[in-house]
N, C-alpha and C positions, 0 to 999 in steps of 0.2 A: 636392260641397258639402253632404254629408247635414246639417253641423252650421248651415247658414244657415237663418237664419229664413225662413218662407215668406213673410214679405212684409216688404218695405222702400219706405220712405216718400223721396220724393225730398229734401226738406228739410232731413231728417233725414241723409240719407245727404254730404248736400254740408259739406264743411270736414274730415272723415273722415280721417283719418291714412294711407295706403297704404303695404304696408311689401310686399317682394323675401322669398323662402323664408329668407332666414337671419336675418330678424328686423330688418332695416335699410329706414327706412323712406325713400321714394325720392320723398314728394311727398305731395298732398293731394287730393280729390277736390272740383271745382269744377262741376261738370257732368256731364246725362248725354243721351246722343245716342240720336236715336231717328228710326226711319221710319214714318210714319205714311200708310197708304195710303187708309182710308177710316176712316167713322166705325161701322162693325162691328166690321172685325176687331180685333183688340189688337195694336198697333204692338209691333214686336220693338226689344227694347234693344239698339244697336250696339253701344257700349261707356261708357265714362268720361272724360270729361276732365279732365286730371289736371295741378296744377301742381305744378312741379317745382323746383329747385335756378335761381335768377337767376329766378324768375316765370315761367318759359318754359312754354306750356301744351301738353301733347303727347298725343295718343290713344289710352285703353286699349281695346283690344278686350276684350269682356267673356269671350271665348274664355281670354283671357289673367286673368282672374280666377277664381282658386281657392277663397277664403272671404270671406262677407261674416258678421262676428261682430260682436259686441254693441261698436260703439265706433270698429272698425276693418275694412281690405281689404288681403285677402290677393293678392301676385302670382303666376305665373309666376316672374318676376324677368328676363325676359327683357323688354326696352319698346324701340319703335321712339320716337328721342327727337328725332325729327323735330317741325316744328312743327304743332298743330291748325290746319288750316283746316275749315271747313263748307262742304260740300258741297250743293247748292240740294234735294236730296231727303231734308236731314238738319234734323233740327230738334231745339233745346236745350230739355231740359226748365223747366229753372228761367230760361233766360234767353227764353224764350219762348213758353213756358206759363202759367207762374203769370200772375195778373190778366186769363185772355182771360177776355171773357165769353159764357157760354154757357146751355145750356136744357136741364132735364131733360126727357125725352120722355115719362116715365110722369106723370109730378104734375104739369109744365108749369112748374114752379116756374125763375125766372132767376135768376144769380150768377156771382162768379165763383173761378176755379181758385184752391184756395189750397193745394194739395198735388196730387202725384200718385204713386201706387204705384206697385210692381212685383213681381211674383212670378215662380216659375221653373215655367215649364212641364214634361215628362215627358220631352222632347228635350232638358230641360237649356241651352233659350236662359230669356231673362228678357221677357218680356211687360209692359209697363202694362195693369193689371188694372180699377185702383179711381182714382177722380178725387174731390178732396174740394172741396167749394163752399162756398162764403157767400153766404148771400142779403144786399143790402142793408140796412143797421139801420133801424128801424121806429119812429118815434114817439120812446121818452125811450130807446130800448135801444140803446147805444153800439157794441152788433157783431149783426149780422145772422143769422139761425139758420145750422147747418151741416149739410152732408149730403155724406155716402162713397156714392158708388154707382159700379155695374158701368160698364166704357168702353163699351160700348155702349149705356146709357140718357143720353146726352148727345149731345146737337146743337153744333156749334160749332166742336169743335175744329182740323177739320180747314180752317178759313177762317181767313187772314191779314189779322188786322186790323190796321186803319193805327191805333186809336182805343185801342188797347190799353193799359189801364192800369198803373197801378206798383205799387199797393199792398203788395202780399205781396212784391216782390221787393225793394223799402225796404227792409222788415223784417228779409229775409233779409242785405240788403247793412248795413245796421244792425247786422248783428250780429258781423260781419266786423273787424279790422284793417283802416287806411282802404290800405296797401296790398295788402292780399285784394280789396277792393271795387274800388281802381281797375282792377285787371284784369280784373275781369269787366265791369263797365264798358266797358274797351277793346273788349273784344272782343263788346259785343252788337251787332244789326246798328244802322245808322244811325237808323231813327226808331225803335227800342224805347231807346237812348242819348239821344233827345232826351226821352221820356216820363219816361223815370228822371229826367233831372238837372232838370226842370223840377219834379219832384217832392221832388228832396232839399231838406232845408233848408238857408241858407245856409252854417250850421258847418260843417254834415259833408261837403259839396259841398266846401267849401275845404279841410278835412283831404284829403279825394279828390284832389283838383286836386294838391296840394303833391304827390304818391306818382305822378304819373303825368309820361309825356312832354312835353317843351317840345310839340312838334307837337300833341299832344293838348290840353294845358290853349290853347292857341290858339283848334284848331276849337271847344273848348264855350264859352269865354268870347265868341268870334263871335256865336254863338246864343244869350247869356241876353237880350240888350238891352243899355245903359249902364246903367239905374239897379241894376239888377240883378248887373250885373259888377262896378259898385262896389262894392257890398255885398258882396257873394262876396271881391275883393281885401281889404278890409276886416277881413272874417276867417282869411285868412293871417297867417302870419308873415310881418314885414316885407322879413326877404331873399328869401324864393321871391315875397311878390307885387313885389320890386323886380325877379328874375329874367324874369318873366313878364313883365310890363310893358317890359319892353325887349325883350321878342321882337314887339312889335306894331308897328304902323306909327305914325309918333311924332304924328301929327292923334289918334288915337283913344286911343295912350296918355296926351297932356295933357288928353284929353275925360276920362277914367274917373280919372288924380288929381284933376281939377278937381270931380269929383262926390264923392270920397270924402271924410271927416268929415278938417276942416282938420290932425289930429292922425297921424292915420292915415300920410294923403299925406305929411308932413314926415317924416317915420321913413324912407318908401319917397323920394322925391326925393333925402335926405340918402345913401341907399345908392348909388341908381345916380350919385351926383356921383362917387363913388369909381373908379379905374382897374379894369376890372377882373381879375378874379382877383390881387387883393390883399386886406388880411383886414379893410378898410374895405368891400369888394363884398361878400366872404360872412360876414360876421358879422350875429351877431341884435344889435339895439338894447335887447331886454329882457331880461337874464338879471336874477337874484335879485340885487336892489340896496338894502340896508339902511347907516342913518348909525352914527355908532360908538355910539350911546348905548341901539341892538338889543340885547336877549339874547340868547343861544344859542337860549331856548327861542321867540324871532321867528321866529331863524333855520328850527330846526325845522323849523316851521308853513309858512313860506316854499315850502321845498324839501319839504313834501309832495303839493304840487299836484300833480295827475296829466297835468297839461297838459304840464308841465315833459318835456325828454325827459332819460335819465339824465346825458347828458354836464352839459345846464346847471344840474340838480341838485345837480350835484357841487361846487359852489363856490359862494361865497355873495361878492359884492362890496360892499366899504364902503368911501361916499365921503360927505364933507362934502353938506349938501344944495346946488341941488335934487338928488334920488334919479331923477328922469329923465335920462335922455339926451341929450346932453351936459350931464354929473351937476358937482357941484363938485367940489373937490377929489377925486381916488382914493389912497385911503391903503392899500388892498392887498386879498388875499382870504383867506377863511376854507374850510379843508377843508372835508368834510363829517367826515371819520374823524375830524376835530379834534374837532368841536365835539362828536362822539357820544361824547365821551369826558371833558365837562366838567361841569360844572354846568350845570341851564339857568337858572338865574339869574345866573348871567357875560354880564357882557357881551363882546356878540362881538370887539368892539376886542381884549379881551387874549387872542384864539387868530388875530391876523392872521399872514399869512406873508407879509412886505415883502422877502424875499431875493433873489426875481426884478424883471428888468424887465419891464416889459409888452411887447407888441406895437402898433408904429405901426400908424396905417390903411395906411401905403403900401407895408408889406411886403408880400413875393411871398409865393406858394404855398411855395417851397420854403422860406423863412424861416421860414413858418406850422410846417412840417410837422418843420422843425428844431428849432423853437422845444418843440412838444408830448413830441418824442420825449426831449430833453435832459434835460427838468423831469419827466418821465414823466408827461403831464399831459394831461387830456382835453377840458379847453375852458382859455382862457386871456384874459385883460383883455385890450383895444385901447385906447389911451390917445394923446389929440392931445397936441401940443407944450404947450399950455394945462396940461396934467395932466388933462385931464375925461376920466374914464373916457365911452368912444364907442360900446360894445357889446363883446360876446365874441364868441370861435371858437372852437366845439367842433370836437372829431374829426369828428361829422357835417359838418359845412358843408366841412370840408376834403376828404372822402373825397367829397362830391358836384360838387366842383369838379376833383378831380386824375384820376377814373377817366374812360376816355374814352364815350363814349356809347354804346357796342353793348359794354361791358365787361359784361352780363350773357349777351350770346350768346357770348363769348369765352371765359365762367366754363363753359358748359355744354360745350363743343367740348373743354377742356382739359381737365375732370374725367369726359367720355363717352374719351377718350385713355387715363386712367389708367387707369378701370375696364374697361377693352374693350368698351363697349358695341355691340351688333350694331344698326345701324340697317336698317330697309326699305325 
């Protein structure tokens, strides 16, 4: 490793691209494992925890890592793709470091962890070297001074605290894809998962929630309270919090619609009325809904919300008002290839495409998935007998209802088959 830097910063190091000797990059770096015996010596870095292809999180020995350069980490290429557990003498840096709080022993000075290094020793293991801190902010100064010093001029870290905060690892889950974040989420221990999600706010908690396992958004929605779970449901999308909602026991699922804003709960009620796995269960009730008398360049503006995910971007729906759900009249949809290729002062009415029929709420999966492939089409109108357009179904909602549920440990098993991977 002559060409690696002499020190890498843990923070820094996590989300990191990990690529196999021939340039193929086999996962991402989410963590890093370490043993930590006292508060002298400098804990040796076991390896990396690394995610992989399906989210599956498996462990690099650092033996197995060849270069750390400016961006990216180099393999072996050889990974046991077995799954990460921790072991009780093993400790996560980022998911169980950052925010402890601790004491420097020369200035006495408290704060806490908001990074921690590592450098490569002369036996060529990897050492935590340097611990970086925040003191408290003071008076009108919105972040607290900072200080790098040596692992050994700190008290602290070697004690498991129950009290341990969140702060730096928000940050760091903040900065993630909300399905990057829910797996590391999943896998922190139990009360460092309650400090986090008691900490997120409620948006991004529910971006989280929607990326993570039915068993999962269960146990943390368990834990916030009602008033609090409403709120979280609230900021779903209306099919994952109708999904979710029906996996609760039905006294506490009418307690948390009964709390949620009258508007909200109607969108989620109206879905789980629907049979399900039909395209009244998983369709969203809000895709991009404009009357005929939009412009293209409404449309636009519409479909550049970043909220939007690409399927329901892709089509723009006009109907007689109201523009809610269940809307007036549905007079049909607007590409998006269309409209980018008209005036934006046209109104959208004259780039509609009325050639297909829609989709009923009460079709099945497979109707859903005939329907997409036929028209070559990536989300699609639901429309009751009434004509009121009822919501749409993208290819997401379909492909989340048709794969079966360990279809991501079954992606790894099959593509570790192709590639010959050597497990341990």
């Amino acid at each position: 490793m002559s060409s690696a830097p002499t020190r890498v910063y843990a923070a820094r190091l996590v989300g990191l691209p990990i690529f196999d000797p021939q340039g193929d990059q086999v996962g991402k770096v989410r963590d890093l494992v370490v043993a930590i015996r006292s508060e002298v010596s400098q804990p040796r870095v076991l390896g990396l925890v690394v995610e992989v292809f399906g989210r599956r999180r498996i462990f690099v020995p650092m033996t197995r890592v060849t270069n750390i350069d400016s961006g990216q980490v180099y393999t072996t290429g050889l990974l046991n793709m077995r799954r990460f557990e921790q072991r009780s003498t093993e400790t996560l840096v980022i998911g169980q470091m950052l925010d402890r709080s601790v004491r420097i022993t020369t200035s006495g000075v408290s704060g806490t962890v908001y990074d921690v290094g590592m450098e490569q020793a002369r036996n060529r293991d990897w050492l935590l070297s340097r611990i970086a801190i925040q003191e408290p902010a003071k008076a009108l100064r919105r972040r607290g001074q900072t200080y790098v010093v040596e692992w050994g001029e700190v008290e602290g870290l070697t004690r498991r605290e129950e009290t341990q905060g969140a702060t730096h690892l928000i940050a760091a889950l903040n900065e993630m894809r909300p399905a990057d974040a829910a797996n590391m989420l999943h896998d922190l221990p139990p009360e460092r998962r309650t400090a986090v999600v008691s900490a997120l706010d409620d948006e991004r908690l529910a971006e989280v929630l929607e990326e993570m396992p039915e068993e999962d958004q269960v146990e943390i929605l368990s834990h916030l309270g009602d008033e609090r779970a409403a709120d979280v449901l609230e900021e779903m999308s209306p099919d994952d919090a109708a999904d979710l909602i029906a996996e609760l026991p039905p006294e506490t699922a009418e307690l948390l619609l009964d709390l949620m804003e009258p508007e909200e709960a109607e969108d989620v009620r109206r879905l789980m009325s629907y049979v399900e796995d039909t395209a009244g269960a998983m369709m969203t009730p809000e895709p991009v809904i404009l009357g005929p008398d939009a412009t293209i360049a409404d449309a636009l503006a519409h479909v550049r919300n970043p909220d939007l995910t690409p399927a329901l971007a892709a089509l723009v729906y006009v109907c007689r008002p109201p523009l809610e759900t269940p809307t007036g009249k549905f007079l049909g949809v607007a590409h998006i290839q269309r409209l980018l290729r008209e005036p934006p002062s046209t109104l959208v009415a004259g780039a509609l495409d009325d050639s297909m029929d829609p989709l009923r709420p009460e079709a099945t999966i497979d109707q859903v998935a005939a329907h997409l492939a036929t028209y070559n089409l990536v989300a699609a109108p639901v429309v009751d007998d009434n004509g009121h357009l009822v919501g749409a179904v993208s290819v997401d909602d379909l492909l989340d209802h048709m794969l079966p549920e360990n279809w991501r440990d079954q992606a790894i098993r099959s593509t570790d088959q192709r590639r010959g991977v050597r497990r341990g």
